[in-house]
N, C-alpha and C positions, 0 to 999 in steps of 0.2 A: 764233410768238413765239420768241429766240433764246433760244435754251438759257441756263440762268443759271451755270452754268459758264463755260463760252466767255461770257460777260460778264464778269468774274470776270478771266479769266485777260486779256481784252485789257483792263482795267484797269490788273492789272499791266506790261501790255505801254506802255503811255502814256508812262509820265515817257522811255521810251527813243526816242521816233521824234520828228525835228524836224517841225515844223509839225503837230503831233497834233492834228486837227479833227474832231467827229463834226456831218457835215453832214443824218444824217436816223436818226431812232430805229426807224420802225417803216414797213418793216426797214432793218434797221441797218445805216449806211453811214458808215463810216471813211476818213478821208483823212490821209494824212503822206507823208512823203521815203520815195523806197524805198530800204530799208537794203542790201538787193542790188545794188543798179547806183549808190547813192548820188542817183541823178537828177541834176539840172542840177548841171556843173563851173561852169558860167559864172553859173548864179543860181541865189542861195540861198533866194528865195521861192517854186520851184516847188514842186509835191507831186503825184506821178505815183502813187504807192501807195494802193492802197485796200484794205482791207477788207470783202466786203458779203454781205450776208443772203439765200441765197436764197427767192426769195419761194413756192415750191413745195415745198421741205424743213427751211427755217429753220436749213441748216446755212451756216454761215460760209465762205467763199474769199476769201482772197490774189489780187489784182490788181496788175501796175504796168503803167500803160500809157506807161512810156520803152522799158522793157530786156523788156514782154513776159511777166515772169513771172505763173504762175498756179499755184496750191498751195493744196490743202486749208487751213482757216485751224491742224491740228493739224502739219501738213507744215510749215507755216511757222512754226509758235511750236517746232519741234522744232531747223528751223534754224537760230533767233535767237538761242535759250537749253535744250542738249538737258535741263539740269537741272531746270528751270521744267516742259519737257516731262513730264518724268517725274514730276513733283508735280501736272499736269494729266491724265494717265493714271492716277495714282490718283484724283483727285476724279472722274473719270469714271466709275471703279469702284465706287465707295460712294456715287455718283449714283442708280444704278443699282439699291445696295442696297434691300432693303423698308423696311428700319429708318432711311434717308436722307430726311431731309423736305429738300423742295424749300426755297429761299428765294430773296427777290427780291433784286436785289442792281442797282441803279442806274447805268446807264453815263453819266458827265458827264467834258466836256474838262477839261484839268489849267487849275486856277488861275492868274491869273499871281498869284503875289504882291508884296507891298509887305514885305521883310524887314530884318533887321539885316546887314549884309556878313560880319557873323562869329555865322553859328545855330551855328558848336562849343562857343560860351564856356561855354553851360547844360551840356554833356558832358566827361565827363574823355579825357584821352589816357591811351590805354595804359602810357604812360612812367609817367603819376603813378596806377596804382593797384596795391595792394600784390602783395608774390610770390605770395599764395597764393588772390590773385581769380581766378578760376574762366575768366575772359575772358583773364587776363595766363595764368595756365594752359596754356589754348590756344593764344594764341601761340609759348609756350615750347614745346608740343609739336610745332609747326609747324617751331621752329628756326628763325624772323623774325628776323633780324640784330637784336641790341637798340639799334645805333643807329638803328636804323631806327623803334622803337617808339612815337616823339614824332608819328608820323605816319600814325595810325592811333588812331583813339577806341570808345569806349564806350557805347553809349546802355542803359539798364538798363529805360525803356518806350520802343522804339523809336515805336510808330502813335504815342503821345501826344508826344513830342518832333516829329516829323512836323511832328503836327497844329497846334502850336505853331509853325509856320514856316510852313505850308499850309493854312488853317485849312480842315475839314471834309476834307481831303485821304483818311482814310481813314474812311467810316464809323462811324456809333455801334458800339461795339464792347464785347463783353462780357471779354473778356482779352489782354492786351497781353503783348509778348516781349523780352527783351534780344537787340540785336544791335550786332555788330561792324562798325562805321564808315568804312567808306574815302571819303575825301572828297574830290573832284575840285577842285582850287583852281588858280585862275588865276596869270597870270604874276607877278600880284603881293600873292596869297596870298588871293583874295577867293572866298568856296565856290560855285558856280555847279551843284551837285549830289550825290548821294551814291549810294555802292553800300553796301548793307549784308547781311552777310553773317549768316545765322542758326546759331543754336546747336544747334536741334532738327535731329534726323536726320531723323527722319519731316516737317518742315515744310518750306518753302519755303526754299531754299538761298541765294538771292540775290534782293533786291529793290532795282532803282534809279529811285531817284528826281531827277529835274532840276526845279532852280530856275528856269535860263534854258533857251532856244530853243541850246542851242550842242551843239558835237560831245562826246562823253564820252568825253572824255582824263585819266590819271590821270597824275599827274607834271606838268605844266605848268611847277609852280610853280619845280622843280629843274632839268630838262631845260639843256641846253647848244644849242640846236638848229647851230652853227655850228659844232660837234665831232660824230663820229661817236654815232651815238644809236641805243636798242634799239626796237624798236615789239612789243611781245607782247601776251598775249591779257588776263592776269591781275593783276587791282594787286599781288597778293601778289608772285607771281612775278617783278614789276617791283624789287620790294626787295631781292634777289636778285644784280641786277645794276647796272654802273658805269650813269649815263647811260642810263636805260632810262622809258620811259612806256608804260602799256597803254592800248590803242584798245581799245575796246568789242568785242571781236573780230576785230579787226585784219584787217576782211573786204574791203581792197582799198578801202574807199572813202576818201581820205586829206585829205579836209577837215580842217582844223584844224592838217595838219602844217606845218612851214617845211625849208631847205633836203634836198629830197627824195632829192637825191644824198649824204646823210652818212648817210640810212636803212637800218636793216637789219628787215624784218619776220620775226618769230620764234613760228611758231605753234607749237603744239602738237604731240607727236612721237606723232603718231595718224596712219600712212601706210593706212589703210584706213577712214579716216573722210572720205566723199565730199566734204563741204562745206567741211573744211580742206583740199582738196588743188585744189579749185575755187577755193579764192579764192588759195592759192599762186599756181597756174597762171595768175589774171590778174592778180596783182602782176608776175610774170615777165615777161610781155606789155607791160607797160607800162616792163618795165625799169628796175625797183625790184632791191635789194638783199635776196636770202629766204636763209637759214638753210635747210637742208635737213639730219637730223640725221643722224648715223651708226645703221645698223641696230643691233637690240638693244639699244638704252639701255633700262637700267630706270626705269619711271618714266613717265608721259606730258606731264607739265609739268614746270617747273623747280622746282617746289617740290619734288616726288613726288623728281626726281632729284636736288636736295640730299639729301632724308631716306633715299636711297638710296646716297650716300657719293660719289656722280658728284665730283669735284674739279675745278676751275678752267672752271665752265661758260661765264663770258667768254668765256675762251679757247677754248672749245671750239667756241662759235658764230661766231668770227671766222674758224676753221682750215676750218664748214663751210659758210660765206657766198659765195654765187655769184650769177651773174647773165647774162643770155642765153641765147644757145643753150646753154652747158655746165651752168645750170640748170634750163633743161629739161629736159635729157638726165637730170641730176642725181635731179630729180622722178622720173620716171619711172621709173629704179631701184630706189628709195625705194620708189613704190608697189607694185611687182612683190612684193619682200621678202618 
């Protein structure tokens, strides 16, 4: 029987993989796009990725059979989301506890639902709640550009808001949490998703959920794509900057982009973090435009190096934007450091 943890946590992995199918319960076998190699450039109905139970230890593995890979399924929810990870290494810990009762916890595909094109209207925007709301707060400690604030909302019970769009989306549930809204909208303002960001330290850091089958792009709605544009990891960090949208991790897979020659991808300035510098290294290869940072910047994303007094980080990304060989070269510097 699979662990009801690792139940649990690929729940939460669902709303992020296209084509998410659970093709057999017992034992448990998962089928989507693999977010690693993306799977098929030419079709977008394949699903190479699987998830599956072994039938000998009931422990879970990472399969794609495009690009190959294979990873424990704790290896793989470390690489898709190390934060998620680290909220799944504790629940494995007080799994474990004596004082942890087991619970069952039900693995079903995501809904499609039948919704309203605008689920924000029941939520306020940041913009409209007062100075001293605990959420507007946080963003002011962030230091979010406030023109930026109209673009970013509030849910005060997230699962029940949810549920309300999703119905049964998150189980019966005994207490509900405010979280922080980022809402993925289309080119012409219609929500196809949401990333929501929690307040609790000790809780789950980020939960996203998709309405449709589409790529999870934050910016859409704004984007120029026929002028030079940013591709980074974090919607926040996207606010940040001119012309910018975040890719879901900006992990090389570029479905969903348009003109690919105005792109610059802007990961995170973590040169000793393997899986960012893997998926550099095959934007590189494909001869994409990568930001490769100056050593020593404080900070590891672009929020961190705002609140770190960094100045004109546009600029700074344009001064260290390469491509080819003198990026790879570039890379490789970078990771030595």
């Amino acid at each position: 029987m699979t662990d009801y943890v690792d139940v649990q946590y690929v729940n939460l992995l669902s709303g992020r993989f296209q084509r998410f199918n659970i093709k057999h319960r017992n034992p448990l076998k998962v089928n989507f796009r693999c977010p690693i190699c993306g799977d098929s450039q030419k079709s977008a109905t394949k699903a190479r990725g699987w998830i599956i139970e072994s039938t000998k230890t009931s422990s879970l593995f990472y399969n794609c059979f495009n690009c190959g890979a294979a990873h424990s399924f704790q290896n793989f929810l470390k690489m898709q989301d190390p934060a998620l990870y680290k909220d799944y290494v504790t629940d494995k810990f007080l799994q474990d506890s004596p004082k942890q009762k087991p619970q069952e916890i039900k693995l079903k595909n995501p809904e499609k639902p039948v919704f309203d094109k605008n689920p924000l209207k029941t939520i306020k925007k940041i913009s409209q709640l007062k100075h001293d709301h605990p959420a507007k707060s946080y963003i002011n400690q962030r230091q979010i550009p406030t023109d930026q604030h109209y673009r970013l909302y509030y849910a005060p019970k997230f699962k029940t808001w949810i549920n309300s769009i999703i119905p049964n989306k998150f189980p019966p549930f005994k207490k509900d949490e405010p979280r922080l809204i980022l809402p993925f909208l289309d080119e012409k303002g219609n929500c196809f998703g949401v990333s929501a960001r929690g307040f609790d330290p000790n809780g789950l850091r980020y939960i996203t959920i998709m309405f449709q089958d589409v790529p999870k792009i934050f910016g859409l709605d704004k984007v120029d794509f026929t002028k030079p544009y940013l591709v980074v990891e974090g919607a926040l960090d996207s606010l940040f900057l001119p012309n910018a949208i975040a890719m879901a991790g900006a992990d090389g897979n570029v479905t969903g982009l348009k003109h690919l020659e105005n792109a610059t991808f802007v990961f995170d300035a973590e040169s000793r973090n393997l899986e960012i510098t893997k998926r550099m290294e095959k934007l590189i290869r494909k001869g994409y435009n990568v930001c490769i940072w100056p050593h020593n910047l404080p900070g590891k994303d672009i929020n961190e190096m705002h609140l770190a007094g960094v100045k004109n980080i546009d600029k700074l990304i344009k001064e260290n934007t390469f491509s080819g060989l003198e990026a790879s070269l570039k890379l490789t510097a970078w990771r030595k450091a």
